[in-house]
C-alpha positions, -999 to +999 in steps of 0.1 A: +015+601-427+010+627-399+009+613-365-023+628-358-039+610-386-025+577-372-037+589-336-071+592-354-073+561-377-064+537-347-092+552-324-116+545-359-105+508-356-109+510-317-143+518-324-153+498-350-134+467-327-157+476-299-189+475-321-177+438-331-174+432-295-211+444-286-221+424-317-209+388-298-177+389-327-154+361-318-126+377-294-098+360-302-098+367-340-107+402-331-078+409-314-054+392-334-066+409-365-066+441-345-029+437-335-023+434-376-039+466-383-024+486-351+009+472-367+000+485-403-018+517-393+010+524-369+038+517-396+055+493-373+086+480-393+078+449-403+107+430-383+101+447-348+063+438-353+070+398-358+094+404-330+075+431-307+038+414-315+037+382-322+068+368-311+080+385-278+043+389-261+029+352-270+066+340-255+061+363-221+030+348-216+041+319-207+043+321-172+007+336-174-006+303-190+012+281-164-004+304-134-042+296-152-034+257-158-027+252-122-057+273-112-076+256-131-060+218-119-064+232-081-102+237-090-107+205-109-091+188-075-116+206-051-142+191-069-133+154-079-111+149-042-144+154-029-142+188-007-156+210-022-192+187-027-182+185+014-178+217+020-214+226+001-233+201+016-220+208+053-236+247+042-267+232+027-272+211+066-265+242+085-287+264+062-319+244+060-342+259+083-329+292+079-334+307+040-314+333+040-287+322+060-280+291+038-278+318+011-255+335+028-231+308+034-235+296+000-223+331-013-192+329+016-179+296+006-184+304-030-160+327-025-138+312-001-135+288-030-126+312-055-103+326-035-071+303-058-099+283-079-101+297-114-118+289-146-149+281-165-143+245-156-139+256-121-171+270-119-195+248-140-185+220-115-187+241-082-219+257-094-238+221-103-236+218-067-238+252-050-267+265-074-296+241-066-283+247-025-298+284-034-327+265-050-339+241-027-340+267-002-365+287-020-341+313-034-358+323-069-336+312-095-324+354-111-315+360-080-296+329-070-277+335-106-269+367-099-258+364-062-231+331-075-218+352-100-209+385-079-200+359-055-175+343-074-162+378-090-156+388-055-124+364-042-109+372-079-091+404-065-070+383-045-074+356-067-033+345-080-042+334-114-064+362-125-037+385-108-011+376-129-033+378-165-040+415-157-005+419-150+006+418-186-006+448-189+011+468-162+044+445-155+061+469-132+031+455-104+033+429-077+011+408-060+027+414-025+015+423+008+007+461-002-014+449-029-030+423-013-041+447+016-063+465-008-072+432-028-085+414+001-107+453+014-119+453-020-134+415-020-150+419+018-167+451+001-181+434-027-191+405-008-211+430+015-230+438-012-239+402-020-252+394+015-271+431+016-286+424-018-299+388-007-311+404+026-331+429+005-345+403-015-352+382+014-387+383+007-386+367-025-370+338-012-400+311-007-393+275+003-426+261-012-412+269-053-384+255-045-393+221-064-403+239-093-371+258-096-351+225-095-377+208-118-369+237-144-332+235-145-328+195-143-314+191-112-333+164-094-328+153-056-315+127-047-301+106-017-270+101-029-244+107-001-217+126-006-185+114-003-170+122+033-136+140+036-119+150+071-127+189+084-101+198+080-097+199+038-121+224+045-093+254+050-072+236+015-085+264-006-069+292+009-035+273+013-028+287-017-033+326-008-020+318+030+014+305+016+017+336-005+007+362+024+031+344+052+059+328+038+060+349+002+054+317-018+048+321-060+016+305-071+028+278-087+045+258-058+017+278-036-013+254-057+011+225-062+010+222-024-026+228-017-032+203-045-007+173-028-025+184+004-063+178-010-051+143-022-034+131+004-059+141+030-088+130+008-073+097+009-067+094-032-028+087-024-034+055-007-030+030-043-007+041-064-023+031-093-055+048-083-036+078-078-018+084-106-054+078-126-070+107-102-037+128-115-039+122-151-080+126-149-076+160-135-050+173-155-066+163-185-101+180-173-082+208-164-065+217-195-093+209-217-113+238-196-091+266-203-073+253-239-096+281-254-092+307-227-049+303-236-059+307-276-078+342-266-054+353-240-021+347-267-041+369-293-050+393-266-010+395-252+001+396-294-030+433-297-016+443-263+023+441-283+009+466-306-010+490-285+022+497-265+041+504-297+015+527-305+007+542-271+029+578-279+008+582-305-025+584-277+000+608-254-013+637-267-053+630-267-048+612-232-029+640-219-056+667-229-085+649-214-073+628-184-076+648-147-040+647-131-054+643-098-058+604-085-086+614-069-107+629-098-098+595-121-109+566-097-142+591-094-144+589-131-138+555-136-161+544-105-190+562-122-184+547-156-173+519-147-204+501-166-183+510-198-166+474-190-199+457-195-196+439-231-160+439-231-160+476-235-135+503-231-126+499-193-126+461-198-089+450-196-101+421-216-119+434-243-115+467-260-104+480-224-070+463-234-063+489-256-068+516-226-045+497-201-021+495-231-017+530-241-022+546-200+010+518-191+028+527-222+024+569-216+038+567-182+013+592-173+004+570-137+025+545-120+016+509-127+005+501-089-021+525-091-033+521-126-036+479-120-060+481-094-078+513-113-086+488-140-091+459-122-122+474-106-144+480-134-131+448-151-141+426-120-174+445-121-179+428-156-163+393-144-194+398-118-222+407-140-215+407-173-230+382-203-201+381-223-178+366-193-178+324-201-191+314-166-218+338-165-231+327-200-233+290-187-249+300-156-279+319-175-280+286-197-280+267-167-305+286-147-329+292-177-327+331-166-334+359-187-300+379-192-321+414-186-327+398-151-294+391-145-282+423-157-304+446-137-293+427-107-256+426-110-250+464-121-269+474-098-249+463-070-222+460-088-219+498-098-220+510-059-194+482-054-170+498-083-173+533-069-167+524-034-136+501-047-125+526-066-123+551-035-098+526-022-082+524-049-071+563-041-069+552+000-041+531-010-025+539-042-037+575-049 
């Protein structure tokens, strides 16, 4: 078989795998039954495949997985030590007689939380409290929805855990200071946008609805204090990042620290036996959160196996139609950067793995500058798209229409992907 018919009978099973996709097909079984047919389509010897696909990349992902369980733990810690309820209620005091400045804060320390926090579990627990802030300030409940989620999307380009899940694809990368210079431009842009797309809206924000918004999702006042914590947990959540950016720490002992440091300041380290039941409870809660998200990613690593194996056969196609100038690519991929919505072809973690794949594998850019090229469009999908986990709880959670939430979020978002895309070139191109 010719290699161009191979060239074109993976890109038919590309396409048919990104019509599943937009259909709401199950990811993880797409992928792993698109790594079989990449295999058989690509003729992959049958030993390097067990080896090269489902052997070698579920086993390198294990560092991965232990990056997203302690991001995941650190989150689940915020929450149940009691600082981040402390942190969003000191926000909701400040914020009350000013509307638009509580939303404001509520979108900073959303993302100053977010900043090493990661995961669905993360977010449902942050957001039961931040979300009805937004509410009872009169913030109309599409746009509050909206706002978290680009919110939370923001932090994740400095974010450790997410870092190191797009960096299976382009392993050569590394989240140092020259990445991180760009990572942490990128987030203050997008968070920008947040704060001038709540300041546009700022006339939809009415005080008086804000008991029917609350009355429509469930979440009923009450006087319930919350639990007090000393100030100064407040800065725990970018231990994490600080430790990284001045002393060169991984994540892992980065988040173990912030973690030992949010329970011994929160006081849960005073009974030992009350301790170790605060450990156990987290870590429990904390892997149950992400048990499925490890299941998809594994499948994912096993498709992203094959498309390497297969990415010479792309060369050719890629090499016709791709611009050789940085500067005409992050142009491109800033104006279609909406192609990530529904885990589409510029989504690193839906049929977009397939294009990270084959463009590492080809050699064609360097992997520095094709990380963050990729990441941009994919965090614009993290921000606004319905297929991303936390995004479909917060709809769910809101009772908000997802052609609301849409029409939002890539509206901003898509001026936000262009602009972060320019940097992109400013300090990779």
């Amino acid at each position: 078989m010719s290699s161009t018919i191979i060239a074109i009978l993976l890109l038919v099973t590309f396409l048919a795998f990104i019509g599943y996709v937009l259909k709401g097909g199950n990811l993880m079984i797409g992928f792993f039954i698109m790594a079989i047919l990449w295999a058989v389509i690509g003729m992959v010897p049958f030993n390097t495949a067990v080896q090269k696909i489902f052997a070698e990349p579920a086993l390198n992902y294990g560092p991965t997985i232990i990056y997203i369980v302690f991001g995941s733990w650190f989150g689940r810690v915020l929450v149940d030590s009691g600082i981040a309820p402390a942190i969003s209620e000191a926000t909701n005091k400040v914020g009350r007689k000013h509307p638009l400045l509580a939303a404001v804060l509520v979108v900073l320390v959303t993302a100053f939380i977010f900043v090493s926090a990661y995961g669905v579990g993360s977010v449902i627990a942050i957001g039961v409290i931040l979300l009805p802030i937004l509410l009872s300030v009169g913030v109309p409940r599409d746009i509050a929805a909206s706002a978290f989620s680009m919110a939370i999307g923001a932090p994740m380009y400095v974010n450790v855990v997410l870092y190191n899940q797009i960096k299976v694809f382009f392993p050569k990368t590394a989240y140092d200071s020259a990445y991180l210079r760009f990572g942490l431009v990128a987030m203050v842009v997008q968070l920008v946008a947040v704060i001038l797309f709540l300041f546009v809206m700022r006339k939809r924000i009415d005080p008086s609805h804000a008991e029917e918004n609350l009355k429509i999702i469930g979440a009923v006042r009450d006087d319930k204090e919350v639990k007090r914590v000393p100030v100064v947990t407040y800065i725990i959540p970018v231990v994490p990042v600080l430790m990284n950016m001045l002393f060169h720490w991984d994540a892992v002992p980065a988040l173990t620290l912030a973690v030992i440091l949010a329970i011994l300041l929160t006081g849960n380290m005073k009974n030992y036996r009350s301790f170790i039941k605060f450990l156990n409870d987290t870590v429990a809660h904390a892997i149950a959160d992400i048990a499925g998200l490890v299941m998809f990613l594994m499948a994912l690593a096993m498709f992203t196996g094959a498309a390497s194996l297969n990415a010479d056969r792309f060369k050719p196609v890629f090499e016709a139609i791709l611009p050789n100038n940085h500067l005409v690519l992050v142009l491109a991929v800033g104006v279609l950067a909406p192609l990530a919505l529904f885990r589409g072809p510029l989504h690193v973690w839906g049929a977009g793995a397939a294009t990270a794949a084959v463009l590492s594998g080809m050699g064609l850019f360097n992997d520095a500058f094709l990380l963050p090229l990729l990441y941009v469009p994919t965090l614009m999908a993290v921000s606004t798209d319905i297929t991303q986990s936390w995004n479909v709880w917060s709809l769910d959670y809101m009772k908000v229409q997802s052609k609301d939430f849409l029409r939002y979020g890539i509206t901003v978002m898509w001026i936000v992907s262009i602009i972060n895309e320019f940097l992109v070139y400013k300090f990779f191109g």
